[in-house]
KOLNU-851670 format. One record per residue (C-alpha): z, x, y. Coordinates in steps of 0.25 Angstrom, whole numbers, padded with zeros to 4 digits, always signed. Example, Ala and Ser with C-alpha at 12.3 -4.5 7.8 and 13.67 -1.06 7.14 Angstrom:
BEGIN
+0031+0049-0018+0029+0055-0004
//
This chain:
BEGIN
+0594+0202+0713+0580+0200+0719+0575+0215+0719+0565+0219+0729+0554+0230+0726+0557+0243+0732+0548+0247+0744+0535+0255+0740+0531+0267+0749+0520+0265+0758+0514+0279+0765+0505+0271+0774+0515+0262+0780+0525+0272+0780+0518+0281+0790+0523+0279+0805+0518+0270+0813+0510+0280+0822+0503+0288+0812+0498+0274+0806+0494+0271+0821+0488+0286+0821+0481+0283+0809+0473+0270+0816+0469+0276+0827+0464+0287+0820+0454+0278+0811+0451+0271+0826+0447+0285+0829+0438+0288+0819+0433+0274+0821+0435+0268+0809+0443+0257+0812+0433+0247+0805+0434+0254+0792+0448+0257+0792+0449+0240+0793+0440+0237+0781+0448+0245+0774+0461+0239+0777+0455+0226+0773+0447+0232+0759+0462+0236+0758+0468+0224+0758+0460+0216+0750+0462+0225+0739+0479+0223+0740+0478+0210+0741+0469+0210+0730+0481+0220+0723+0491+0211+0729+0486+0198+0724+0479+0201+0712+0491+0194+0703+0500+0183+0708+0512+0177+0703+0516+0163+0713+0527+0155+0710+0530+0143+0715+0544+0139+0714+0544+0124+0718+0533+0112+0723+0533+0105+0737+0525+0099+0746+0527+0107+0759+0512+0117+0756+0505+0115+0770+0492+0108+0768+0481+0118+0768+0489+0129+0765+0482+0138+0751+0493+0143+0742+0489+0157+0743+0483+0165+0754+0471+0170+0754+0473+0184+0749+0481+0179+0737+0470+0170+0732+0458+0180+0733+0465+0191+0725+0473+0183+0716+0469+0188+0702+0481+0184+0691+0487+0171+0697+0502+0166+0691+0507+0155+0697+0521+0147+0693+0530+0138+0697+0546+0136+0696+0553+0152+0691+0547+0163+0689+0542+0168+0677+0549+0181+0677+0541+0187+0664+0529+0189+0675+0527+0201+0683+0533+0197+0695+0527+0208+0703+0515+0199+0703+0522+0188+0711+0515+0186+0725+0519+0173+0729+0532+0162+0727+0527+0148+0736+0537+0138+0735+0530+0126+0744+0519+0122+0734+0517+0107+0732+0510+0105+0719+0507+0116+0709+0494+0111+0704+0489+0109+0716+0494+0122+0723+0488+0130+0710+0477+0123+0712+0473+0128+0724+0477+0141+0722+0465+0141+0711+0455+0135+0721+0460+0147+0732+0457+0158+0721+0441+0161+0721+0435+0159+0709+0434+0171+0699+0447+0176+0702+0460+0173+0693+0459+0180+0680+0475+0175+0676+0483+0162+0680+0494+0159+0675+0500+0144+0677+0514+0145+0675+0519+0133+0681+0529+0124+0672+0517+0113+0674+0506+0112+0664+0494+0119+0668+0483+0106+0674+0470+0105+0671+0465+0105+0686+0472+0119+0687+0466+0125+0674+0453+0118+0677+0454+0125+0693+0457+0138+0684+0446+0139+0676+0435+0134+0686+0440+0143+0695+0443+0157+0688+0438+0155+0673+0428+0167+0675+0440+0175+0677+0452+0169+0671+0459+0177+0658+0473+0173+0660+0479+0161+0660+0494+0159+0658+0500+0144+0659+0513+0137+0655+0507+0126+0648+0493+0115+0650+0492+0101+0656+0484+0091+0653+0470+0098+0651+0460+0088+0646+0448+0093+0637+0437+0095+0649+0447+0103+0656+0442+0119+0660+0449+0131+0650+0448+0145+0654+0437+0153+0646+0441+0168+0648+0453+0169+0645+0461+0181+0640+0476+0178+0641+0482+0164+0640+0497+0158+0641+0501+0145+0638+0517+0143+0637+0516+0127+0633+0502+0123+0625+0509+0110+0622+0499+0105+0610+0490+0116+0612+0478+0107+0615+0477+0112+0629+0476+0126+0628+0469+0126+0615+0456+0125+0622+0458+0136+0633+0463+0145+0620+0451+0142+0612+0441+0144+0624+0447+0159+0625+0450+0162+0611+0439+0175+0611+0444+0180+0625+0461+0176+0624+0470+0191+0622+0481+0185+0625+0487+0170+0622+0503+0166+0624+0505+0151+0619+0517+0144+0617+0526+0131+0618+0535+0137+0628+0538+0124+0636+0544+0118+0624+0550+0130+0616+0558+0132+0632+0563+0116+0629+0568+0119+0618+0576+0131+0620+0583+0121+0632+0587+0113+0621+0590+0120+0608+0595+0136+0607+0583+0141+0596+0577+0138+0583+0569+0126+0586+0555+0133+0588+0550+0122+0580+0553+0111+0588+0542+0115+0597+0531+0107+0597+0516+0115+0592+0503+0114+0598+0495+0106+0588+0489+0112+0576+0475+0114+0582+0480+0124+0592+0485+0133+0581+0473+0131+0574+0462+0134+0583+0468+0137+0596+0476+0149+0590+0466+0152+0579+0471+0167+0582+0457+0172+0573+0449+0167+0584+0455+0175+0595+0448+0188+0596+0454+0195+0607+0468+0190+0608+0478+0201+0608+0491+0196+0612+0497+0181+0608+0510+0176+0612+0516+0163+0606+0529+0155+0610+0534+0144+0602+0522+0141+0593+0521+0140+0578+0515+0153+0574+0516+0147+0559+0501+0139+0564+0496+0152+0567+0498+0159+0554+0485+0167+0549+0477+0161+0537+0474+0175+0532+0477+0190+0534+0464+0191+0541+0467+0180+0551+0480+0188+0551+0474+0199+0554+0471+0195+0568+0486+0197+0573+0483+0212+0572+0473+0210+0584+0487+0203+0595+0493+0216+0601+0505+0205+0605+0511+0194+0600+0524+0187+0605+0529+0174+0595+0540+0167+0602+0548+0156+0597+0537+0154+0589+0538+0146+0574+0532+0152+0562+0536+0166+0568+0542+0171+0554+0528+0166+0545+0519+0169+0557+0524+0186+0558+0524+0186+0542+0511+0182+0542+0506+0195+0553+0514+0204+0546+0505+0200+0532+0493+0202+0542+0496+0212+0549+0499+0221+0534+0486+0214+0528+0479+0220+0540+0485+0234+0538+0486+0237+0523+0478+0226+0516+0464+0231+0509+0458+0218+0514+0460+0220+0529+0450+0225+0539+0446+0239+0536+0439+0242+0546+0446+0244+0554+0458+0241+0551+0465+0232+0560+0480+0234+0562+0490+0227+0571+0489+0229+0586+0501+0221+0590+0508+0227+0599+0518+0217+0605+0526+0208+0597+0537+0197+0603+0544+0189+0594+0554+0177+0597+0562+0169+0588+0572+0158+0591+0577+0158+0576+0577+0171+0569+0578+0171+0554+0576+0181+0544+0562+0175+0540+0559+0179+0556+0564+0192+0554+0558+0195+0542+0545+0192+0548+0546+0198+0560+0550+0214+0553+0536+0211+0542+0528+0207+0556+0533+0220+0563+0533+0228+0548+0519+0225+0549+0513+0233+0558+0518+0245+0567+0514+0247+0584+0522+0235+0591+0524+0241+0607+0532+0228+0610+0543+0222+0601+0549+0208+0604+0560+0202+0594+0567+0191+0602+0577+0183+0591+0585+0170+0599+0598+0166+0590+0598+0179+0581+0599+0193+0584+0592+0206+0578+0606+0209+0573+0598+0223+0566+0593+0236+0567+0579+0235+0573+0573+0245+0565+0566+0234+0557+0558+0228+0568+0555+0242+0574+0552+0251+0565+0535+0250+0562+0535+0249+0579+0545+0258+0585+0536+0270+0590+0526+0259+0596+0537+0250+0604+0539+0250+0617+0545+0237+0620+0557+0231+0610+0564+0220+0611+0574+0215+0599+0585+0203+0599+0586+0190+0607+0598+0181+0604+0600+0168+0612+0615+0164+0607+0623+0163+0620+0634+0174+0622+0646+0165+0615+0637+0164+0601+0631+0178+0601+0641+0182+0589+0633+0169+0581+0622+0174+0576+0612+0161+0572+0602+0172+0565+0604+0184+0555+0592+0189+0552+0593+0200+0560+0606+0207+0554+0620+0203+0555+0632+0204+0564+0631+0204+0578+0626+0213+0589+0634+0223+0587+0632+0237+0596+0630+0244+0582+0619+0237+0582+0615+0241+0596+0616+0254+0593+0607+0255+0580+0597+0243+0586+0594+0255+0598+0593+0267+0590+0584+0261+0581+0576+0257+0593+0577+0271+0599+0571+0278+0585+0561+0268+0582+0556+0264+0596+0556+0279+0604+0545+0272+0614+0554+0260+0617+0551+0256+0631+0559+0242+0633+0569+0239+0624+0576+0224+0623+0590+0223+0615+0601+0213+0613+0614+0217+0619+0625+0221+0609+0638+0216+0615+0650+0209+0608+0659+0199+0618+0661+0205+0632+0662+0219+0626+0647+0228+0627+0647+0243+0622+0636+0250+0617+0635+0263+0614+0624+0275+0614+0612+0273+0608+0599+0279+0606+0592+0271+0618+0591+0282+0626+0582+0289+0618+0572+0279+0621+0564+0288+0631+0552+0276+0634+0563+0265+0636+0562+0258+0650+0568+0243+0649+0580+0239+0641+0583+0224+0640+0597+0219+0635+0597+0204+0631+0608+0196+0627+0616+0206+0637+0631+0197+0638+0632+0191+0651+0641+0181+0660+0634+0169+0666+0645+0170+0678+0645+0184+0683+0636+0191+0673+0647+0200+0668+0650+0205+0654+0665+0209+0653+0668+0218+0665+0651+0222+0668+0643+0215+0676+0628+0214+0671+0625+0226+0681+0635+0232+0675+0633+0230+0661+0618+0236+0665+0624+0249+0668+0633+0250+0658+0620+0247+0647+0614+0261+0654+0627+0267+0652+0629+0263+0636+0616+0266+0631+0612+0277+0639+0621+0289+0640+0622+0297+0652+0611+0305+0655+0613+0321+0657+0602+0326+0661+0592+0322+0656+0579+0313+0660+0582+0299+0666+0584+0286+0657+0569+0281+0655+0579+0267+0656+0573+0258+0669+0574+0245+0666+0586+0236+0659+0585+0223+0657+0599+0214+0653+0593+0200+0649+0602+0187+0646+0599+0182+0631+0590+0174+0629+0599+0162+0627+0602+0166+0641+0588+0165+0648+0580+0156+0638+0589+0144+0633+0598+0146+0647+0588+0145+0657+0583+0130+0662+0571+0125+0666+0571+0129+0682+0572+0114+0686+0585+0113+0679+0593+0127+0684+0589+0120+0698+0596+0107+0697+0607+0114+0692+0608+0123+0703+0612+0134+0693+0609+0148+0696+0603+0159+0683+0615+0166+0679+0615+0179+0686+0612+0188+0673+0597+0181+0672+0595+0190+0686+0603+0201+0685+0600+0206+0671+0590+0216+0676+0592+0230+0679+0583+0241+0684+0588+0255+0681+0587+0267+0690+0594+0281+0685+0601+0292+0694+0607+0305+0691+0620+0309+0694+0624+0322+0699+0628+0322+0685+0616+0322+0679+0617+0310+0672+0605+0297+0674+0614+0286+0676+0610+0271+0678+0608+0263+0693+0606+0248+0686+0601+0238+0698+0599+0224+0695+0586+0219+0699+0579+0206+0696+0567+0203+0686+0557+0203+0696+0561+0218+0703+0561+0223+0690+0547+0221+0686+0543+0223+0701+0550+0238+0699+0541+0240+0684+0530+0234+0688+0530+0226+0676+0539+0215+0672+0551+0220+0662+0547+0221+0647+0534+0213+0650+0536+0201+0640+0544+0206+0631+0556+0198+0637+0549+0186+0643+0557+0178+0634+0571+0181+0640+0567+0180+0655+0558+0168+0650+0569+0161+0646
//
């Protein structure tokens, strides 16, 4: 269901009608009528500078029925627009959607419509564009861009290039930049070599054909990428050159080409405070290689004395489509290597962590406040046959459960959000007491691969709603007495076989006329808590959708951490 925010209190319009008119002619009165309009005005350019200050348009489909002389935005919008997003077809749900100020469906051409949006925007204004249209990003549109707000521009997020020719303009302040798709890489390697001393944050990837080849094939053929020439690893993402980057994100590149030639060069992974590898090739080599730098750095006489520069990562997301023990392996000397990780992010398709956790956790645990372990992409009918067995033996079990949490709950005391595979066998889910409760600090719980029904969203005699009260009941005993569950956000998520091999291209579902099943809507669920005359907390579950629930935070649920699932 669509939630809608709740109604905020306003004291100023809440007074009657009369003491408001009472309150006019009072300032009539004292003859200050004048002033009282100036400042009625002062006061709202200033909200519509608050109100407009970021916006999110999305434009859902193309047509020829704009009025001729007709500006896409009014004139409020475009004078105090700051961060500017604009998209076409779905959504992108992993964005804060509180920002979304405007959905127009009659635009007739998006270069074009874009285009005038930049010329309606004074000069000196944007500081972030994002172009997330599922069309390359022109030339006339960057070159717009860059003439237009290059004084000012430091974010600049975009799905993939078009055809730029070598005299085309590139953005010169840059501090954050996205490509999903960099095709060859011959494109955006001038716009990354113009900004290399000023770029914090960088997120490339091959996106647009890694997506095309999970529609054909299920996992394991990350090679069959295709890479960006050698040049662009060489001098694009010469990573020693970068002095000021802090976070970079890659999805679907081989990380093999970026391997550092020495522990020095190494050493300059101690500087990213996140790094997020998804899908990437090399992956097992590539984290052997920081773990070797990262203990050079911190125990090795021939490091930097002074000072001494340790590790400041504190965000990792890994993803893997074919786990093998040579990944694992590298992935528990990576996190052995270092200690202070806040975010944690091991996402596994076709295997399962099928083990205690203590092995990722241990060197981390007092610092984490976001953890996320398991992803598995078998459909429900091959779940018992396990492709990979790195991670332990056996299946799922809720012995496993059980010791998974409480290991969580000793090693993690400051665990905040917390994302687990469902343990569940057949149509049958019990689980018992655990230790989750002790977890003070913990606000967001997120249960992939939770058993569902593509026809009425059942399992065995619950419905998903159900099944959300039931979980509370489980895990969290009653309550006598004592201070209300800290607990106020669950989140029940289809697998990620579900959302990201399941889910075609928009054009498709449309021709089909096939509605999303009803769990990818209703798999949300704020919680409220009331007493009893008992004295006992007790659960109220209301379904709400994605967007209302970030609307309610103020922040989007887990902020990237599972971007992946909704994604996909």
């Amino acid at each position: 269901m669509e939630g809608t925010l709740p109604p905020q209190p306003c004291r100023l319009l809440d007074l009657p009608n009369e003491l408001k008119l009472h309150i006019v002619d009072y300032i009539h009165d004292m003859r200050d009528l004048y002033n009282l309009s100036r400042t009625c005005s002062v006061l709202e350019h200033k909200v519509m500078k608050r109100l407009y200050h970021s916006v999110d348009c999305h434009f859902p489909r193309l047509s020829h029925s704009r009025k001729s002389g007709s500006r896409p935005f009014r004139a409020p919008v475009t004078q105090s627009v700051r961060h500017l997003t604009v998209r076409y077809g779905m959504v992108d749900r992993t964005l804060p959607s509180s920002a979304s100020r405007v959905d127009s469906g009659d635009m007739y051409n998006p270069d074009d419509f874009i285009y005038e949006i930049l010329q309606d925007i004074p000069t000196g204004r944007l500081t972030s564009f994002a172009f997330l249209y599922q069309t390359p990003l022109g030339a006339r549109l960057l070159d717009q861009l860059i003439q237009r707000h290059d004084s000012t521009l430091q974010h600049l997020r975009f799905c993939e290039p078009g055809a730029w020719e070598k005299s085309s303009l590139v953005p010169t302040n840059l501090t954050s930049l996205e490509c999903r798709t960099v095709h060859d890489g011959d494109s955006i390697e001038r716009i990354i070599m113009t900004n290399k001393k000023t770029l914090q944050k960088l997120q490339l990837g091959q996106e647009k054909q890694l997506i095309e080849q999970y529609h054909q094939r299920r996992g394991g053929h990350m090679e069959q990428v295709n890479q960006p020439k050698d040049t662009f690893f060489t001098a694009a993402l010469a990573l020693k050159d970068f002095k000021n980057l802090r976070e970079l994100s890659l999805h679907a590149l081989d990380v093999s080409r970026l391997r550092p030639g020495s522990m020095q060069e190494g050493s300059f992974f101690c500087n990213l405070e996140r790094m997020t590898l998804e899908s990437c090739p090399g992956s097992a080599e590539f984290l052997d290689l920081l773990a070797n730098a990262f203990h050079w750095t911190l125990h090795s006489s021939e490091a930097p004395q002074n000072p001494r520069v340790p590790p400041k990562l504190k965000h990792f997301l890994f993803r893997h489509e074919n786990p093998t023990a040579a990944v694992k392996d590298s992935i528990v000397r990576f996190l052995g290597s270092f200690n202070g990780l806040n975010t944690l992010s091991l996402l596994f398709d076709n295997g399962a962590i099928l083990e205690r956790p203590s092995t990722f956790i241990e060197r981390h645990g007092p610092t984490l406040r976001t953890l996320v372990l398991e992803a598995r992409t078998q459909p429900r009918e091959h779940l018992s046959m396990d492709t990979s067995r790195p991670f332990g033996a056996g299946g799922y079990s809720q012995e496993l459960w059980v010791e998974s949490i409480n290991d969580i709950a000793r090693f993690c005391p400051n665990l905040v959000e917390l994302g687990m595979g469902f343990p569940w066998n057949d149509e049958l889910v019990r689980l018992r007491k655990t230790a989750l409760p002790t977890l003070q600090h913990l606000r967001t719980i997120h249960i992939r691969n939770f058993p569902e029904n593509h026809v009425c969203s059942q399992l065995g005699d619950y419905s998903i709603k159900e099944y959300a009260n039931k979980f509370i009941e489980w895990v969290f005993p009653d309550l006598v007495g004592g201070c209300q569950p800290s607990l106020e956000q669950l989140a029940i998520g289809p697998t990620v076989y579900q959302s990201r091999w399941k889910m075609k291209p928009s054009s498709t579902s449309t021709a089909l006329g096939r509605q999303p099943p009803q769990f990818l809507s209703t798999h949300h669920f704020c919680l409220d808590w009331a007493q009893t005359r008992f004295g006992r907390w007790t659960p109220l579950v209301t379904p709400v959708s994605e967007k209302f629930m970030e609307e309610l935070a103020g922040t989007r649920p887990l902020g990237g951490v599972f971007e992946q699932v909704w994604l996909r």
